[in-house]
N, C-alpha and C positions, 0 to 999 in steps of 0.2 A: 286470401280467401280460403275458408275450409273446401274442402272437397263439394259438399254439398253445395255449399254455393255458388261454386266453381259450374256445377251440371246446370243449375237454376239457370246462370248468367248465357254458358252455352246457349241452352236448351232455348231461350229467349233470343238470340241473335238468331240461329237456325229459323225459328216462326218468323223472325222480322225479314231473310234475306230470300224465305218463301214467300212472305205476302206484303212484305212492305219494303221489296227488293230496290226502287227507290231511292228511299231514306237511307240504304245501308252504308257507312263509310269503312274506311278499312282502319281506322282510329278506334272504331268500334270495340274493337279489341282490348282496348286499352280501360275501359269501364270494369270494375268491381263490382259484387254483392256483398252487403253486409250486414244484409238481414231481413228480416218481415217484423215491424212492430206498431200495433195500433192498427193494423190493417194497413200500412204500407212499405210497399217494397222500397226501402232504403239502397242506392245505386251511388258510387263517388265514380265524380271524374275530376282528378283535382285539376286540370287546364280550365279556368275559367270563362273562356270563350266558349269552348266546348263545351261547356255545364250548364251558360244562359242558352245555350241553342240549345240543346237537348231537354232544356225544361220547356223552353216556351216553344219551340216546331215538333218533338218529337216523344212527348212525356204520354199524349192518346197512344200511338201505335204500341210502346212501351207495353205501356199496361196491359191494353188488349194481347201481346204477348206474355206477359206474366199471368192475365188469368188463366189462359186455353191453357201454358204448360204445367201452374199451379193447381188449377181446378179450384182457384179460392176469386173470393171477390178483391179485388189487390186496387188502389194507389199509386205511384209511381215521384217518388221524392229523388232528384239528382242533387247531392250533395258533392262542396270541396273538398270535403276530407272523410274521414270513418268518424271525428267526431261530428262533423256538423257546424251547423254556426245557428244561434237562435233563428235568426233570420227564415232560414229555411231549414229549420229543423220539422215544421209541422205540416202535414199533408194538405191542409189549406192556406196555408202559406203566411199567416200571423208568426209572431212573435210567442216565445213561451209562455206569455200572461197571458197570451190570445188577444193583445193591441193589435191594431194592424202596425206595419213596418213601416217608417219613415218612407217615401217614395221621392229618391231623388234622383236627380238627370242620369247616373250612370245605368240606375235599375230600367229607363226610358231606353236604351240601345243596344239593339242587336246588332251581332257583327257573325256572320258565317265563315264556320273554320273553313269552308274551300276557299274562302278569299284571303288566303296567305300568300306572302312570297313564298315561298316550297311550293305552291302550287298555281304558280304564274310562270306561263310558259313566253319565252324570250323569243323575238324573234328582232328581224329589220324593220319591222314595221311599228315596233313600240319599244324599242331598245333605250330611246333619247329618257320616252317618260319611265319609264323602269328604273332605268340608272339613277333618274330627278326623286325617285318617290324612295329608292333604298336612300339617298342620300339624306332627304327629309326626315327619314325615321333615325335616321344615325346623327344627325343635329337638327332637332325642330325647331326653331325659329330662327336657324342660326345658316342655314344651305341652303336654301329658297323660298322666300318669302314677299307674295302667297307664291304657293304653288298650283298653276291651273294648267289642268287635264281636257282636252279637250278630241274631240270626235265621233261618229255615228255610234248607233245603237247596236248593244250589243259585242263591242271592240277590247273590252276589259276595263273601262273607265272607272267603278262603281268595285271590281278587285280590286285596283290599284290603291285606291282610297282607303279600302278596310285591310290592306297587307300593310299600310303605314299606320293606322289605329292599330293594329292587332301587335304591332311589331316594338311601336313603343311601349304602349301597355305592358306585353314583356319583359321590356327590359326596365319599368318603372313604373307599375302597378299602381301609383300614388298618381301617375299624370291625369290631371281632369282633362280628357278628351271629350267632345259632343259631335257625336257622326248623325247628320238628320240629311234627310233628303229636305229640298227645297221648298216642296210642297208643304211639308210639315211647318215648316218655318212658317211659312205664310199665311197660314191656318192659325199654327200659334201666337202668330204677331193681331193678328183681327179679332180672333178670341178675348187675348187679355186688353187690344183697344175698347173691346164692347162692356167688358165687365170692371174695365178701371184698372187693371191689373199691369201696367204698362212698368214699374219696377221690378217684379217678380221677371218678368219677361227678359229687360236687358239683364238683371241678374244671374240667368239663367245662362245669355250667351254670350256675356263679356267677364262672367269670373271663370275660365276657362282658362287652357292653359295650350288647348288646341282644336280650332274646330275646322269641322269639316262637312262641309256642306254639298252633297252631289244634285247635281241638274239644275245648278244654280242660272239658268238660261230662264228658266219661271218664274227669274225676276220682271222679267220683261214684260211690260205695260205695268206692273203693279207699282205706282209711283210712290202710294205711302209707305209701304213696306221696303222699297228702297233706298229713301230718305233715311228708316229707322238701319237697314242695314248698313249704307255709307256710316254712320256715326259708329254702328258696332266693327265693322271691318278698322278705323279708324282707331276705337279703342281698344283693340286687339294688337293691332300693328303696332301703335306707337310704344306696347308694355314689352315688347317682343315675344309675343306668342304667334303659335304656326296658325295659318291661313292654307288649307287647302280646298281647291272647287274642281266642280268638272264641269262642264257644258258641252251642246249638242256641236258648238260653233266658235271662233277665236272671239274673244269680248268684243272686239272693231264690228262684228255681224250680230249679235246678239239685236233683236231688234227691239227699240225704242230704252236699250239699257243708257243710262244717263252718263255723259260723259266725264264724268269725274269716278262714274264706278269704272268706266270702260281705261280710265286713267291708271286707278290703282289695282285694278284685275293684270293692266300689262305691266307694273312696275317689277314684278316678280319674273317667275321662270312660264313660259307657257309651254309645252307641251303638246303635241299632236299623238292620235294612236291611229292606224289605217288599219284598213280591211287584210286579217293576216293570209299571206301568200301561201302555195300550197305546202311545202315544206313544215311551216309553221302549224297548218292545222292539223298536219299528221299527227306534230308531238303531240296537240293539244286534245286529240282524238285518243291517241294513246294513256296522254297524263289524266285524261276524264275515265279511261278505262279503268284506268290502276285504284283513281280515288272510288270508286263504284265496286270495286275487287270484280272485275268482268277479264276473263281469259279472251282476249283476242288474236286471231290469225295471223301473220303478217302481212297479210294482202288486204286484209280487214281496215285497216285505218287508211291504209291510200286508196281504199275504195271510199268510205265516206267522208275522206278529204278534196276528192276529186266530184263526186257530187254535190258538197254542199260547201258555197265558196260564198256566200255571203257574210255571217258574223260569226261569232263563238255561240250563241244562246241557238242557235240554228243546228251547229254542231252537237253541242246537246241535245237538243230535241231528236235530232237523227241516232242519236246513240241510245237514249230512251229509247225507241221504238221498236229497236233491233234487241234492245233487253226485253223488252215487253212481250216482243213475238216468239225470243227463243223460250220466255217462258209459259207464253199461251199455248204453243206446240210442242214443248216440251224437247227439241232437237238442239245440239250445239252449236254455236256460232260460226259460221264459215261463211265464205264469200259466198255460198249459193244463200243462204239467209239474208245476209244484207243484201243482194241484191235485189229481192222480196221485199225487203222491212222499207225500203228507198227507191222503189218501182217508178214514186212520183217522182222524189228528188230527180231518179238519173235521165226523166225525160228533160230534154232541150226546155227552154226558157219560153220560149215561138212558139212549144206545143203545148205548153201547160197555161198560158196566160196572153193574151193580146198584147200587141207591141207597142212602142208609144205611138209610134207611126198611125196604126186606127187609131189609137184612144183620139190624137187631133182631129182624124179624118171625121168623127163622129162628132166630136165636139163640133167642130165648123158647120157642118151639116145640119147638126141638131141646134143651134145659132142663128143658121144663116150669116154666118160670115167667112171672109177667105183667109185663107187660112196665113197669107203676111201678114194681115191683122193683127192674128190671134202672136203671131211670134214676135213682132212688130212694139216698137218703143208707146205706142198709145197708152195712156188711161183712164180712156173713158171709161165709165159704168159699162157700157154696153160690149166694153171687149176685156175689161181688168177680171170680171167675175165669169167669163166664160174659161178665160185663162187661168182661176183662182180654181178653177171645177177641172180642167185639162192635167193638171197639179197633182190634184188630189186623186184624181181618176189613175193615172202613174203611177201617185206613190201606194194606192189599194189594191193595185193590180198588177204589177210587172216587180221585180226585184230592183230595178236600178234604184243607185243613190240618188240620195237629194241634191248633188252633186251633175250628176247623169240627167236627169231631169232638167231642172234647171239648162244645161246644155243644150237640149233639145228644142229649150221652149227661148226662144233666141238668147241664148247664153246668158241669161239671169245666175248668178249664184244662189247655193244653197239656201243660203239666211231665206232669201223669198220665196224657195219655194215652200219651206217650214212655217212662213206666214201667213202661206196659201192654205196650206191644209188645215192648219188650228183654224183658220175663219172660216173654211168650210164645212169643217167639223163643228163649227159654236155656231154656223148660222142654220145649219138643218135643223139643228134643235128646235130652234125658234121661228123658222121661216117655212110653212109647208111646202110653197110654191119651189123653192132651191130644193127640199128632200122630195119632191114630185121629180124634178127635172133631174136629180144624181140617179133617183133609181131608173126613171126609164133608160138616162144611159145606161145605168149598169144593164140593163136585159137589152138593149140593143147590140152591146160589146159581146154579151154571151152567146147570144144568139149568132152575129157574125162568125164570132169565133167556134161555131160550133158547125161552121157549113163547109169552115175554110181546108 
């Protein structure tokens, strides 16, 4: 970079880590200028994980930093190289004849540079599936096959996935990978049954060479789409291409998944990830610091590992906010800050939210029934959906696991109580009488809990 460019690029990270503090990575660094032409500012990052993220998440804030430190009306193009590729050589994003460009499954997937291994934090609670997912990327279809990731939200499931995308890509740029969340799949599968398009479709996910599918748990009740999956998992396997999934739950609880998927879901390697212990959130407290370029105290991360002990996306958030407040008040980070920025976090559990304990007591009350009932092996109508509601009332109001819950509510496992809250959640929609009766609990719990 010439000099000048050099100040331009500066001058633009400076506005981004003032106002789009955020988005900022410490990779950031690693971007070039190579010029303003046609009214766009032309930027290489030649890692191209990095290049599709920063065009499609991060190309708006860009800009808006190039115009304020330019004072011109600016574009924003993240190119591979200083030449370019026709592809994305133009500010609208045609081709050099100005065709549009080919759109194929690779230009379909985003994969986020924080979800590398470099930046997956190790601990005893996910060391098993760590070691299964480097080893996948160091032989795809060849060290475990499928590979299923499973556990609560939030745990690293959805890294672990895109640090083996990202990691083969690397080392073999040519591999057709297809990283899609579940939902997408199922969406795309009903789309091309509506419009005829059912070739294009398996085309799409059986000439691969590795797919990977996260929250593959959403198969669950969708019969046609797991019919069409069985045959694609099937013709994936038997070519020896890699199979990776993650789910909320081990295939055996996934509910209503069909048993020849719940078959070939376990013929592979399964994987558990838990809730990481405090040790572990420290690092991950810290390694979030580092990727953010945020100076931390020492006392600083074993404070907001000690109050927020539920997932990683938690610990994020708490780390956001303590960037957000040292920059709305303009003071440096110290354990009196975060004690501020996590006021709520570091209150008790019991004073920030009702316990399951009332959530029953109210449920039964508000029923009229007692409450071995409600914990009780029955399933009538008249006590399954008060208990379907006692559920969901826990999992919207208190922190425990689905796990925890379940426990509480006579040692049902998780699977059900996940089957609780999706049907309470799909029948509010539709059923006024059940969205009457959730929210008067809800103001009846607030209200207790507001005297207690």
């Amino acid at each position: 970079m010439s000099r000048a460019d050099r100040e331009l690029r500066d001058g633009i990270l400076a506005y981004l880590r003032k106002h789009h503090s955020g988005l900022c990575r410490h990779w950031f660094d690693d971007i070039s200028v190579i010029g303003i032409e046609g009214g766009v500012l032309r930027l290489v990052m030649e890692d191209e994980v990095r290049r599709r993220y920063l065009q499609r998440s991060a190309a708006p804030a860009f800009a808006e930093a190039a115009q304020t430190v330019t004072g011109r009306l600016l574009a924003v193009r993240f190119l591979a190289s200083k030449t370019g590729s026709p592809a994305i050589d133009r500010a609208d994003g045609t081709n050099a004849d100005g065709s549009e460009p080919p759109v194929s499954l690779d230009d379909q997937m985003i994969l986020s540079p924080d979800f590398s291994f470099d930046q997956f934090v190790m601990g005893p609670e996910n060391r098993l599936a760590h070691a299964a997912a480097q080893a996948v990327a160091d032989r795809p279809g060849r060290a475990y096959n499928p590979f299923v990731i499973h556990g609560g939200v939030g745990l690293g499931k959805t890294h672990l996935l895109q640090a083996v995308c990202q990691a083969v890509l690397s080392r073999q740029p040519s591999t057709r990978v297809t990283y899609i969340n579940c939902s997408t799949f199922i969406d795309a599968f009903h789309d091309c049954v509506k419009a005829g398009r059912m070739p294009e479709f398996r085309n799409r996910f059986r000439m691969v060479d590795m797919l990977v599918i996260d929250d593959v748990h959403l198969l669950s009740r969708h019969e046609q789409t797991q019919e069409e999956f069985f045959h694609t998992f099937n013709a994936l396997h038997q070519a020896g291409k890699q199979i990776i999934l993650s789910a909320d739950s081990i295939p055996n609880e996934i509910p209503a998944l069909t048993e020849r998927l719940v078959s070939r879901f376990n013929s592979g390697l399964v994987a558990r990830v838990d809730r990481p212990g405090f040790e572990t959130r420290v690092a991950i407290v810290k390694a979030k610091a580092q990727l953010h370029q945020l100076t931390l105290p020492e006392d600083v991360p074993a404070y907001v590992a000690a109050r927020v002990a539920s997932n990683i996306r938690e610990l994020e958030g708490a780390l956001a906010r303590l960037r957000a407040l040292a920059l709305a008040t303009a003071r440096p980070i110290d354990l009196d800050l975060a004690k501020l920025a996590l006021a709520d976090e570091g209150r008790p559990d019991d004073e920030r939210s009702p316990s399951i304990q009332t959530i029953l007591e109210a449920v039964v009350r508000y029923y009229n029934l007692r409450l071995a009932d409600l914990l009780g092996k029955r399933r009538h109508k008249s006590v399954a959906l008060p208990r379907q509601v006692a559920m969901w009332l826990a999992r919207r109001h208190t922190r425990h696991s689905l796990e925890e819950i379940g426990g509480h509510l006579g040692g049902r496992d998780h699977s059900t109580v996940l089957h609780a809250v999706r049907t309470v959640d799909h029948r509010r929609e539709r059923d006024p009488t059940l969205s009457s009766d959730v929210a008067r609990l809800e103001r009846s719990l607030e209200r207790r809990h507001a005297t207690e």
